[in-house]
NUBARO-309604 format. One record per residue (C-alpha): x, y, z; residue in one letter. Coordinates in steps of 0.2 Angstrom, whole numbers, padded with zeros to 4 digits, always signed. Last residue first. Layout:
# residues N
XYZa/...
This chain:
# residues 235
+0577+0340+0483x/+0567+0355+0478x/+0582+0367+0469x/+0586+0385+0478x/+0600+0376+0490x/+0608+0367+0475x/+0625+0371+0477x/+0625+0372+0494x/+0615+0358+0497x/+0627+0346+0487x/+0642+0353+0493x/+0635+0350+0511x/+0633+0331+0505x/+0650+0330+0498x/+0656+0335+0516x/+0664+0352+0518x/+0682+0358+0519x/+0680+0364+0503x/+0696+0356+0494x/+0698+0343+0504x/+0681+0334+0504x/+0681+0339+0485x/+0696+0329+0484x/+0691+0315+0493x/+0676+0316+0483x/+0684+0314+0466x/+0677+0327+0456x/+0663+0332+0443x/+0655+0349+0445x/+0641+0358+0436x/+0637+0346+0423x/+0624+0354+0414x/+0607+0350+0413x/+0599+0361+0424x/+0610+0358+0435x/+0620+0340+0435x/+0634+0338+0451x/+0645+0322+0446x/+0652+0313+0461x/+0669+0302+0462x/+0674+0288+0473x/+0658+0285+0480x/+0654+0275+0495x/+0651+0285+0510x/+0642+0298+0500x/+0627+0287+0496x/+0615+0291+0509x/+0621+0308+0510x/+0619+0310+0495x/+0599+0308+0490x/+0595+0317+0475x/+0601+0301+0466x/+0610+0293+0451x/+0620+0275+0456x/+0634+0274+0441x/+0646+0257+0445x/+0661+0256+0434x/+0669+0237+0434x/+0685+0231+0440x/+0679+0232+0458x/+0666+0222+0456x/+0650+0228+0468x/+0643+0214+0479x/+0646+0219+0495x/+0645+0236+0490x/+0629+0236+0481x/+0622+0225+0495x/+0625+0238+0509x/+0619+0251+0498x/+0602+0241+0498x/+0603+0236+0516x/+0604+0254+0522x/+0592+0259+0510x/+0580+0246+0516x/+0582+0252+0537x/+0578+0270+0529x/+0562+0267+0521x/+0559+0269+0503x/+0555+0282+0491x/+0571+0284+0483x/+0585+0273+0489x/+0588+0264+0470x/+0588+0282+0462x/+0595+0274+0444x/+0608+0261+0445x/+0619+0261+0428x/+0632+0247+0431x/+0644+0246+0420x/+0659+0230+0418x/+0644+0218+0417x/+0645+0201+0425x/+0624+0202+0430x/+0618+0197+0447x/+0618+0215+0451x/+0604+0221+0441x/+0594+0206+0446x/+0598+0211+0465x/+0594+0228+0462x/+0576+0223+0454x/+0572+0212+0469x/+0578+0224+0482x/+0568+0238+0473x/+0553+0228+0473x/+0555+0224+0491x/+0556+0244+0497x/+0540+0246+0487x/+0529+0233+0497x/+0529+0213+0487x/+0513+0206+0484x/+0512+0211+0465x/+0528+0206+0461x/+0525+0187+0465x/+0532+0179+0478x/+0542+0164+0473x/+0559+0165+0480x/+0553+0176+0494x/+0566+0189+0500x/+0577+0192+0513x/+0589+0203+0506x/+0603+0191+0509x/+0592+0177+0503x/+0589+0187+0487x/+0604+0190+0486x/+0612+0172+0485x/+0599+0166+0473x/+0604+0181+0461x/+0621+0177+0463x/+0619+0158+0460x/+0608+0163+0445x/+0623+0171+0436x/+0616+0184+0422x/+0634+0186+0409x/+0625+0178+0396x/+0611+0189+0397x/+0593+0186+0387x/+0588+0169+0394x/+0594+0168+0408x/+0588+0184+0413x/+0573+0177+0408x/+0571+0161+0416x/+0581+0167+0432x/+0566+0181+0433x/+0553+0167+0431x/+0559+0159+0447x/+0562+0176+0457x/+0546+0182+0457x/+0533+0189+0442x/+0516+0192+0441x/+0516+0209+0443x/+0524+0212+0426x/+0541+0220+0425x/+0549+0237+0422x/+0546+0246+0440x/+0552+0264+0441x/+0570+0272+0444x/+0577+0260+0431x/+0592+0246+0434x/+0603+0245+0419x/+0615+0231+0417x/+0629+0239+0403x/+0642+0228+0393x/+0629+0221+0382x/+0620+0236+0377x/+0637+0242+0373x/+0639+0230+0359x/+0621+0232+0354x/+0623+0249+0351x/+0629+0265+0357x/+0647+0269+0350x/+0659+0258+0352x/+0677+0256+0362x/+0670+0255+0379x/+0654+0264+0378x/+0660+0279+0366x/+0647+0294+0365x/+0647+0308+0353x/+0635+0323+0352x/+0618+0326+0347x/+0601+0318+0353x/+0586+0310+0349x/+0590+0290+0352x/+0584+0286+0371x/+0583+0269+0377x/+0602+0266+0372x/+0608+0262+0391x/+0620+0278+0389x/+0605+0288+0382x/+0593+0282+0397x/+0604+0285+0411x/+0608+0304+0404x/+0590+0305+0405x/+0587+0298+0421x/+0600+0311+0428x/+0591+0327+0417x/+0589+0338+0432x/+0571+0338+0434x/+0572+0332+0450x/+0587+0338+0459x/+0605+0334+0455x/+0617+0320+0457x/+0628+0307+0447x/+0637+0297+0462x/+0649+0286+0455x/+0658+0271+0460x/+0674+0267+0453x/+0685+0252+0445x/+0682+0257+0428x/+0686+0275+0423x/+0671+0291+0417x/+0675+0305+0405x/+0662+0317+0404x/+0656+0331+0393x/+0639+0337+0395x/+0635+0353+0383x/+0617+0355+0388x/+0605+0340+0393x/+0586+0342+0396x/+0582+0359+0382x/+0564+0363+0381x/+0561+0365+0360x/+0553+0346+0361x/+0561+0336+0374x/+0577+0343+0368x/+0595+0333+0371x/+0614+0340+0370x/+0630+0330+0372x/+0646+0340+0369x/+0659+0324+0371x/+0654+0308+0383x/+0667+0294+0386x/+0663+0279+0395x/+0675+0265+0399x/+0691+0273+0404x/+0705+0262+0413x/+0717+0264+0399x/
């Protein structure tokens, strides 16, 4: 059985405001996965449930063949929409940590992306512009052994020439055993290398395909889906 990630009748409030409604998803190894909607949307939510960040909700999930925990804490590298380090950080002191707290972490990987990626070894954090922190955080993400990746608007907010070499380096270095889940308001930039795509609205999965499929189906690109189906949300 190829599925990894099984999801049955989640619901979560902030308060009385309902974020996720009713999500039911099944989701396989050896697949990329566009999970897209607008702002507001409940993408980083769903993120932060299956990485175990958020606790608050109702329903069932399974991570492999457990429910969230420690054991599926170790199966999932999580890379977050916003910065999660101290500016005083580079790549040395990353190793050290990483190192430290994931077994599957290969520092060869890490050293080879960052190379790729053309970035400094040793820079600090703080001196690196937008588009270079989220090259740095993705290639920590990805120099994990993990069979999901959870990857979190890693093109928002940064100059086009960096989202080419960012989605380039996911598939470069993507195992294609594992399940790979990049959310974003941004498909057309991503729709070239998705298997699947799962539409959220309002907190409700609105549509969850194989892309080929859809492609057939409608006659349309994913990304004209998209806008279609959205066409009244800010994007």
């Amino acid at each position: 059985m190829d599925q990894i990630i099984q999801i049955k009748n989640l619901n979560k409030n902030y308060g009385k405001f309902p974020i996720l409604r009713n999500v039911n998803l099944s989701l396989d190894k050896g697949k990329i996965i566009g999970l897209c909607g607008p702002n507001g949307a409940g993408k980083t939510t769903l993120i932060k449930i299956l990485v175990g960040l958020l606790r608050d909700y109702t329903g069932e999930i399974a991570v492999g063949t457990h429910p969230i925990g420690n054991k599926t804490k170790a199966l999932i590298s999580y890379l977050p929409d916003l910065n999660y380090f101290e500016d005083g950080i580079n790549g040395k002191r990353a190793t050290a940590l990483y190192t430290d707290m994931y077994p599957d972490f290969s520092e060869q990987i890490f050293v080879d992306l960052m190379e790729k990626m053309r970035l400094d070894y040793h820079l600090p954090l703080k001196k690196m512009s937008k588009g270079m922190r989220e090259k740095f955080q993705l290639a920590l993400c990805l120099s994990r052994q993990a069979e999901i990746y959870l990857i979190d608007e890693p093109i928002a907010g940064v100059d086009p020439a960096s989202r080419d070499l960012i989605i380039e380096t996911i598939l470069r270095t993507y195992n294609e055993d594992a399940l790979m889940v990049i959310s974003t308001h941004l498909i057309q930039d991503i729709e070239p290398v998705l298997d699947e795509v799962i539409f959220l609205k309002e907190g409700e999965v609105s549509l969850h395909e194989n892309c080929d499929d859809l492609r057939e189906r409608t006659g349309q690109s994913v990304n004209e889906v998209f806008r279609e189906e959205f066409k009244w949300s800010e994007n």
